[in-house]
Steps between C-alpha positions, in 0.01 A plus 500: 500500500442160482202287570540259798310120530313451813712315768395162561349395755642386844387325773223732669672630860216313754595199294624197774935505471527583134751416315763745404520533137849405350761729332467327169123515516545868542720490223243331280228773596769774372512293148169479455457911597769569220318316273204688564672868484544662082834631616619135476444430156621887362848390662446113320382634177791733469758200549311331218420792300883601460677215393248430239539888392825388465447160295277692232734795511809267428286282230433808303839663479672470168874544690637362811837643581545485808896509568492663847355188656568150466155392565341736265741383199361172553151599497376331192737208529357362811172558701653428857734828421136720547436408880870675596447754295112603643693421843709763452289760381223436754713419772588905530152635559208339371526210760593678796169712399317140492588375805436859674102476358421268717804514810375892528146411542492201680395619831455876365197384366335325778573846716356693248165273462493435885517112459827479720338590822251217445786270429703582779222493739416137445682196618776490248848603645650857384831327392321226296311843344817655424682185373221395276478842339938517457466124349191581249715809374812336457318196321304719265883640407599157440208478228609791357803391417459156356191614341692727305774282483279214344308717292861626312617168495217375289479800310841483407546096463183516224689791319818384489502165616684275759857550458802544718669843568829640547517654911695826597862331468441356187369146592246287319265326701222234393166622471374324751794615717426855385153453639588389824726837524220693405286359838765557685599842439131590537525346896831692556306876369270361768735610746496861499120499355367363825755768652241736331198337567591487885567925507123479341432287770594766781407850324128315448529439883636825611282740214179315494472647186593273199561761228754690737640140559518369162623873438721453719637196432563573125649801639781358694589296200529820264697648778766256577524484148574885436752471851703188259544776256662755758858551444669487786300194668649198325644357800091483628401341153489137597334541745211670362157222466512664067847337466349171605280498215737355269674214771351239229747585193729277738322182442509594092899436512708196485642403732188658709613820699297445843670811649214799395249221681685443738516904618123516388390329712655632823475849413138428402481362837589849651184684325239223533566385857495852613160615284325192612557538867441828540154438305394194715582725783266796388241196403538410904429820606204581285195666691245309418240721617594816271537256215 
């Protein structure tokens, strides 16, 4: 389990009409607690670790025939074709697993090293508590992903340079164009990551143990995974948060296919909205004197 910073400190409870601290504040003292916790940088240093894995790995090969993907058969023609390609191989798994280091243990932890009663004893508001903690896993997602992201990018442009690509239906775009896809496809994979993150969100609530949570939420993933392979259930398929993993390949077609976004982001809607009330519900009705 992971270590936990001190909270800081807040107004002492005699003091004359203190102030309330803000949401954002809040938010800021969840930042700096990540930064403090190991589990943060194993999730970081994997998003660095495997796209340069990949560089090196690339670099060395004598062959690249790659005919089953468009992307890969550019690989040593242009460097901006090695960000979609680590997008889709990470985008499965090793991501979800990422975000669910830190989303699983985010109040887990606190339970578990019997901070949060201290925290939600003081002045600060239980919804600012719960928001602040949702916000700080969600952002440390974000990094994941653009880390990552930028991390493959440069690998990829100092390998093979700065050059344009051919997209999914056969287009050629600029490289700078090319880049500008890249970002974006990373902020549309966004959408069903913080789907993940938020389901990390509420088993850490409800467990208040963060390996069952990040278990847990790794779990799910695996499972609506195996229940996409089920014959039978292809009528469910779109509608399973695994299937929204890939809603970026739209953007990576000309003219851009906004549809898979589009039913992302609704159906993401349905799990998130769902996972993080129910959380901030259990978070309302924590008893603060058994922990």
């Amino acid at each position: 389990m992971s270590s936990v910073a001190a909270s800081p400190a807040l107004p002492a409870p005699g003091a004359a009409h203190p102030r309330r601290p803000s949401t954002l504040t809040a938010y800021r003292w969840e930042l700096r607690k990540l930064v403090s916790q190991k589990r943060t940088y194993l999730g970081l240093v994997l998003a660095i670790a495997l796209p340069v894995i990949f560089v090196v790995f690339q670099n060395l090969r004598q062959r690249h025939d790659h005919a089953d993907n468009i992307f890969a058969s550019q690989i040593t023609q242009s460097g901006l074709a090695t960000p979609v390609l680590m997008l889709l191989f990470l985008s499965v798994f090793m991501l979800p697993l990422i975000a669910a280091l830190v989303a699983g243990d985010i109040v887990a932890a606190e339970d578990g090293n019997g901070t949060l009663k201290t925290i939600l004893t003081r002045s600060v508001n239980r919804g600012q508590v719960f928001a602040a903690k949702a916000l700080a896993a969600m952002t440390y997602a974000v990094i994941a992903v653009f880390l990552a992201a930028a991390v493959a990018t440069v690998g990829g442009v100092v390998s093979w340079g700065f050059n344009h690509v051919t997209t999914y239906s056969g287009t050629v775009v600029s490289a700078p164009e090319a880049l500008l896809l890249v970002f974006a496809a990373n902020a549309c994979y966004l959408i069903p990551l913080l789907t993940v993150a938020a389901i990390g969100v509420l088993l850490s609530t409800a467990t208040r143990n963060s390996a069952a949570a990040v278990v847990g939420t790794v779990g799910i993933v695996i499972l609506l995974f195996i229940v996409a392979q089920i014959p039978g259930l292809e009528a469910v398929k779109p509608y399973l948060l695994t299937e929204q993993f890939e809603n970026w390949h739209g953007l990576l077609r000309t003219p851009t296919d906004w549809a898979p976004i589009w039913h992302s982001l609704w159906v993401c809607a349905l799990y998130a909205g769902p996972a993080l009330l129910a959380a901030y519900l259990v978070f309302l009705r924590r008893d603060v004197a058994g922990g």
